[in-house]
C-alpha positions as CSV (number, residue, x, y, z in Angstrom):
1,X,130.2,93.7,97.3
2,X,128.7,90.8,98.9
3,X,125.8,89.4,96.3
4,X,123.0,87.3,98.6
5,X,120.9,84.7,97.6
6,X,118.2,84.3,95.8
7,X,115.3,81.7,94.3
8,X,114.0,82.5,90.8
9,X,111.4,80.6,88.7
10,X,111.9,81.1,85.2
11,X,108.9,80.2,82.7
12,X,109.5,80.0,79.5
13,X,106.0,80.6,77.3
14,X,106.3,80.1,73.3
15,X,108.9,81.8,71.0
16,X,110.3,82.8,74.0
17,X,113.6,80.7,74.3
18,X,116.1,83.1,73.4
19,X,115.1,85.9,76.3
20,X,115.0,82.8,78.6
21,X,118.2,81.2,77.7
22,X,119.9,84.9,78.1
23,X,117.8,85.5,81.7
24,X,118.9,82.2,83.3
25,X,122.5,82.6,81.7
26,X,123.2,86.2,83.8
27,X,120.8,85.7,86.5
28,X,122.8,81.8,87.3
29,X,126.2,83.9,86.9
30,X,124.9,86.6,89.3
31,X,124.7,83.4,92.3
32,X,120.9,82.8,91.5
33,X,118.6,79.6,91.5
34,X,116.7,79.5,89.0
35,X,114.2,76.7,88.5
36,X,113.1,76.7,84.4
37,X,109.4,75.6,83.4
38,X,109.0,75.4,79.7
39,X,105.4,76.1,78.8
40,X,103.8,73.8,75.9
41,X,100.3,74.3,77.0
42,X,98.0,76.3,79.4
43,X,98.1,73.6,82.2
44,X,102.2,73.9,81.9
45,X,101.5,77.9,83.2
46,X,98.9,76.8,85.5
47,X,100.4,74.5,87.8
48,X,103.5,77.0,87.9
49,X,100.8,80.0,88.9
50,X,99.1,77.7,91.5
51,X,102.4,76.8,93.5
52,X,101.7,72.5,92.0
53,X,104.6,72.6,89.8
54,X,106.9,75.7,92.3
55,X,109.8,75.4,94.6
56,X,110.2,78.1,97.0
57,X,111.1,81.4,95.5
58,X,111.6,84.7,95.7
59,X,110.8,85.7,92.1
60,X,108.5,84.4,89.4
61,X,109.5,85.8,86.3
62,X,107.4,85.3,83.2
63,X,108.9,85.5,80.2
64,X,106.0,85.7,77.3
65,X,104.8,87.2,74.7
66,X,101.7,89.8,75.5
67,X,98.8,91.6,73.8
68,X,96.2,93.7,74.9
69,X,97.2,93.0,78.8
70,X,97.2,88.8,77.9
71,X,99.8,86.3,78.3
72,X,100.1,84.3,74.9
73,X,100.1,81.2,75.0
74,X,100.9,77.9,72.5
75,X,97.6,77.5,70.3
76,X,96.6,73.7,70.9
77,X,93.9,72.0,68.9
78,X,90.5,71.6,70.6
79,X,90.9,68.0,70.9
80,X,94.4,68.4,72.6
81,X,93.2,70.6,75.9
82,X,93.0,68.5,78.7
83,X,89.6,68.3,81.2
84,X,89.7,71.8,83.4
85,X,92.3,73.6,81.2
86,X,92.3,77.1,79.8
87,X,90.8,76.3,76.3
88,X,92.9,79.5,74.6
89,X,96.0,80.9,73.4
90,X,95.2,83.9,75.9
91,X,95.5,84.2,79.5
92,X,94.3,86.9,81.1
93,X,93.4,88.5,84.6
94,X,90.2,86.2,84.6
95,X,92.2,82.9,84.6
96,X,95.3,84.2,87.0
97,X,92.3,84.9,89.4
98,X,90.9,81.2,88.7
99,X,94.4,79.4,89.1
100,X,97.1,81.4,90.6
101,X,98.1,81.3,94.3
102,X,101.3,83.3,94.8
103,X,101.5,84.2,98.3
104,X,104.6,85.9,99.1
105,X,106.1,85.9,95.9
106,X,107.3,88.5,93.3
107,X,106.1,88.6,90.1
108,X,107.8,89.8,86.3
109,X,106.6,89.6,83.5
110,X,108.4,90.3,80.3
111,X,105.7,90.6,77.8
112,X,104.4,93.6,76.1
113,X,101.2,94.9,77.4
114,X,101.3,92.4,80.3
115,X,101.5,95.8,83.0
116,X,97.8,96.2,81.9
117,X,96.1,97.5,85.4
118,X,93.4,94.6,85.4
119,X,96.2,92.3,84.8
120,X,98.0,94.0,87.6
121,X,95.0,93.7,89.8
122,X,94.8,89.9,89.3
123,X,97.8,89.1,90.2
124,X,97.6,91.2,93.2
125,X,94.3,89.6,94.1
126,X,95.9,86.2,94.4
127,X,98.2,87.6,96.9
128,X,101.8,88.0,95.1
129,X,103.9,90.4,96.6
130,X,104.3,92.5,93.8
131,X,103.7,92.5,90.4
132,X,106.2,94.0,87.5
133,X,105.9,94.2,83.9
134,X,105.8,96.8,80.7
135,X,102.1,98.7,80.5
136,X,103.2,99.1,76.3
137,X,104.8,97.1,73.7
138,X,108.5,97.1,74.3
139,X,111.5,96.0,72.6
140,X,113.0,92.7,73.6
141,X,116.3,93.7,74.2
142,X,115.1,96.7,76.5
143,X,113.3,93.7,78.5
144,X,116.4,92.2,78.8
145,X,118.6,95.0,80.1
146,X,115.6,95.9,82.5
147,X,115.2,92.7,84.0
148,X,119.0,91.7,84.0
149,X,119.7,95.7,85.7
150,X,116.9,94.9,88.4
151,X,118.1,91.3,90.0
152,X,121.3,93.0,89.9
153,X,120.7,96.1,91.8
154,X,118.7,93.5,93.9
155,X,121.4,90.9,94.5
156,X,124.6,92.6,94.5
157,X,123.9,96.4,95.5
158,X,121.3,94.8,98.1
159,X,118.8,97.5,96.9
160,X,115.4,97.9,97.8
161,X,112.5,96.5,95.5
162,X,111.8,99.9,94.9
163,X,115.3,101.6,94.4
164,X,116.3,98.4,91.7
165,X,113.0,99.0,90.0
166,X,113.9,103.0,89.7
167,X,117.7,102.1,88.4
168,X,116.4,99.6,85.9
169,X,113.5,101.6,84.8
170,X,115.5,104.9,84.0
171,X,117.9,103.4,81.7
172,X,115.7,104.6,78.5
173,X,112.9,105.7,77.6
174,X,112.0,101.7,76.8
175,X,112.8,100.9,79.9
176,X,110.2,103.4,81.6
177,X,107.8,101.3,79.9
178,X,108.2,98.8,83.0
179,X,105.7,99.4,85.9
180,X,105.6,98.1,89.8
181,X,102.3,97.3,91.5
């Protein structure tokens, strides 16, 4: 089997390392570029969301924590935040309206809760081409097996968005969790 091509952006949000460092391992050994962001405060995710601080690519994946359909993010003291930047350790659908810009790009998300519907909606709203990512609190290594099973289906089976996403979402019953907008 021929595997093709493919752009990934990797960002990395706190206490997240380990999942990334596994992710960019595989998905560099399956033929892919991935481009790593390492997120030590809310402008770090911004500029990634609004194309600033992008290279081309095919898909965004977000590796973070999540709660109650949020992104969490590193806790900065007030004094820290710099002028115009999300001022919490939560970012939700209201800021990825306010600062994303994702036209023509595919979006994962690793984090529990993160497949919220508002969530979703958001990052539909600032045009990405899809949007992937558990509705429930997930295990980590079920995240893994998903993510690593759908770029593979992807890349070297030349699957359809929607056929990788059934493979890699019937593998258990953690997997399921995972939902495509």
């Amino acid at each position: 089997m021929r595997q093709s091509s493919m752009c990934i952006t990797l960002v990395a949000g706190p206490n997240c390392e380990l999942e990334s460092f596994a992710l960019r391992s595989a998905l560099e050994y399956y033929g892919a570029k991935v481009h790593m962001h390492w997120v030590g405060r809310p402008n770090d995710l911004v500029s990634v969301l609004s194309g600033e601080n992008r290279e081309e690519t095919d898909y965004l994946i977000l590796s973070f924590h999540g709660e109650d359909g949020k992104f969490i993010l590193p806790e900065l003291g007030q004094e820290v935040y710099e002028k115009n930047e999300p001022r919490s350790c939560y970012f939700g659908p209201e800021e990825v309206r306010a600062y994303a810009d994702l036209q023509g790009v595919h979006v994962l998300a690793t984090g529990c809760t993160l497949g919220d519907k508002e969530l979703a909606e958001a990052f539909r709203q600032c045009k990405s081409s899809s949007y992937i990512a558990p509705g429930d609190y997930i295990d980590g290594n079920a995240t893994l097996i998903f993510v690593l099973t759908f770029i593979y289906e992807l890349m070297t089976n030349a699957k359809s968005q929607e056929a990788a996403f059934q493979k890699a979402a019937s593998i258990d019953k953690e997997t399921s969790l995972f939902q495509l907008f």
